[in-house]
C-alpha positions as CSV (number, residue, x, y, z in Angstrom):
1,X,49.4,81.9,91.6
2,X,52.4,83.3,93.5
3,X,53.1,86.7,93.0
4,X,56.0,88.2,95.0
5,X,55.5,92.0,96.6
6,X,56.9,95.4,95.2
7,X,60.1,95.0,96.6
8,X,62.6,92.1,96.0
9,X,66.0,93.4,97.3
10,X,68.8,91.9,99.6
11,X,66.4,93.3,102.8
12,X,62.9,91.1,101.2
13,X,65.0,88.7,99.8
14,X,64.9,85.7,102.7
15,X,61.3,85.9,102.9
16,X,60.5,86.1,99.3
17,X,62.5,83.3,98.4
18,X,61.1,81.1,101.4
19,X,57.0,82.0,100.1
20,X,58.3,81.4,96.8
21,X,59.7,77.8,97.8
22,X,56.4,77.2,100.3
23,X,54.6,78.0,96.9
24,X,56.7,75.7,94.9
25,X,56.5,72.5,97.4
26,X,52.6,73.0,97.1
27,X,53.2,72.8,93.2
28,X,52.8,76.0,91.8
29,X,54.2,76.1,88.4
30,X,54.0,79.9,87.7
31,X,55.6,82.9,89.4
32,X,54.0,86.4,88.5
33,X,55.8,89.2,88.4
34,X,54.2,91.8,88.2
35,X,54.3,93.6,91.4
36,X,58.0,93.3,91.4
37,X,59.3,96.9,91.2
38,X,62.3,97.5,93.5
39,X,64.7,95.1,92.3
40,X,69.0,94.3,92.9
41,X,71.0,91.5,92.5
42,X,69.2,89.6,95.1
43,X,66.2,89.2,93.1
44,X,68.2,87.6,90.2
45,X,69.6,85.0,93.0
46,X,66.1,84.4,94.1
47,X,64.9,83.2,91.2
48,X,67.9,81.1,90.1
49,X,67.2,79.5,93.8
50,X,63.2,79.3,93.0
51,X,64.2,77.8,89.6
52,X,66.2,75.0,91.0
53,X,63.9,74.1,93.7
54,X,61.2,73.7,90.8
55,X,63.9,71.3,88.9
56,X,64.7,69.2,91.8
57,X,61.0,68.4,92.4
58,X,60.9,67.5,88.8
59,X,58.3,70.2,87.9
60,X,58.7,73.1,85.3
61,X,58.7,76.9,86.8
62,X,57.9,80.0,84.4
63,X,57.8,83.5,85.6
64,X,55.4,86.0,84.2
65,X,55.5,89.6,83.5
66,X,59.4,90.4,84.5
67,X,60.3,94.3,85.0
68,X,62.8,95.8,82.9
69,X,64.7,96.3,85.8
70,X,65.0,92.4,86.6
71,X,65.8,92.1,82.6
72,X,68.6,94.2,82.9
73,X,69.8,92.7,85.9
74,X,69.8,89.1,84.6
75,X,71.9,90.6,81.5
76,X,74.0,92.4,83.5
77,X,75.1,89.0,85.5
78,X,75.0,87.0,82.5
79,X,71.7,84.5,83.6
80,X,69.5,85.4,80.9
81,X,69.7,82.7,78.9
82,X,69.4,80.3,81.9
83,X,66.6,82.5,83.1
84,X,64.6,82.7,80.0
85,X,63.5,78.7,80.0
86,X,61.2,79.6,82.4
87,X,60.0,83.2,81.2
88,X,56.8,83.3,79.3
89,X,57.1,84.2,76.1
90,X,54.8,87.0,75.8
91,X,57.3,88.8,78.7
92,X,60.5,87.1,77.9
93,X,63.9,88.7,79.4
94,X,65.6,90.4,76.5
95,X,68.8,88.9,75.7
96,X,71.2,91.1,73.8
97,X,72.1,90.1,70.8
98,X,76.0,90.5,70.0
């Protein structure tokens, strides 16, 4: 399984999001995220691209163990919702209810 390093900011983002899409073409289905600590906006982007990839080859993508951090993040820029399809459920991205 793909599991991205400790960082995933704007300076790690090219070459997270290229290993991520190497690991996608060679059909990995699951992204873990557990490692992920240092997050910004980039990361959000990343795996909105990673997500996409996954749809165009027709296969289904779910990322495991999201931070708080990323949570927040994909709140903040209003993804969640488009975000949580492919969270698993035990680690879902919280989505504020209003």
């Amino acid at each position: 399984m793909f599991a991205p390093a400790r960082t995933l900011t704007f300076d790690t983002a090219k070459s997270v999001l290229e290993a991520g899409l190497g690991a996608i073409a060679t059909g990995q289905q699951v992204i873990d995220l557990a490692q992920v600590e240092r997050v910004d906006s980039s990361a959000v982007a990343v795996l909105l691209a990673w997500q996409r990839a996954a749809r165009e080859r027709g296969v289904p993508l779910r990322f495991s163990n999201p931070s708080v951090s990323l949570s927040s993040l994909a709140n903040l820029y209003g993804v969640a919702d488009l975000l949580q399809a492919g969270i698993d459920a035990d680690h879902s991205i919280a989505v504020p209810h209003h």
